[in-house]
C-alpha positions as CSV (number, residue, x, y, z in Angstrom):
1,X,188.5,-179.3,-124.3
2,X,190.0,-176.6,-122.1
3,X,193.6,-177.5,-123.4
4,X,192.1,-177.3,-127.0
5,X,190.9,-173.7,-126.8
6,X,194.6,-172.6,-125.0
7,X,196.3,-174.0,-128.1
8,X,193.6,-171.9,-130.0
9,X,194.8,-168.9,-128.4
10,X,198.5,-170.0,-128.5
11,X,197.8,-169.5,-132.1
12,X,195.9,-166.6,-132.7
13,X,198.3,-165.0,-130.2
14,X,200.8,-165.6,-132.4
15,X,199.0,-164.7,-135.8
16,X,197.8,-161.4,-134.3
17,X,199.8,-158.1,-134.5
18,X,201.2,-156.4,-131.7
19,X,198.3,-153.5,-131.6
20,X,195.6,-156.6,-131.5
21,X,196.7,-157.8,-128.7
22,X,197.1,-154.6,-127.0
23,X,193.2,-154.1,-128.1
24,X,192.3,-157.5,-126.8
25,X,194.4,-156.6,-123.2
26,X,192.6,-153.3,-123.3
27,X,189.0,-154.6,-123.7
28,X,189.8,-157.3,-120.9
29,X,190.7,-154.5,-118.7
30,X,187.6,-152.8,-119.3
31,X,185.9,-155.8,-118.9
32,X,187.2,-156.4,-115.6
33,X,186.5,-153.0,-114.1
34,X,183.0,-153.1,-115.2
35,X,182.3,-156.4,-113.7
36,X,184.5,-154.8,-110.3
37,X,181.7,-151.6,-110.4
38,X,178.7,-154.8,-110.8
39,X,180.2,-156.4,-107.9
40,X,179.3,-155.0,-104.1
């Protein structure tokens, strides 16, 4: 299963344009600081 949905990123990695993926590293960085302010 997990190996399924890497191959399903593999390929949307690969279909998406450069400014997606800098929008999808952007909102994961986001992410991550809001779940670091959450956290104690």
């Amino acid at each position: 299963m997990k190996g399924e949905s890497a191959e399903a990123v593999k390929v949307l990695l690969r279909e998406a344009t450069v400014d997606e993926i800098q929008e999808l590293a952007d909102y994961l960085k986001t992410k991550r600081l809001m779940n670091d302010q959450i956290s104690p």
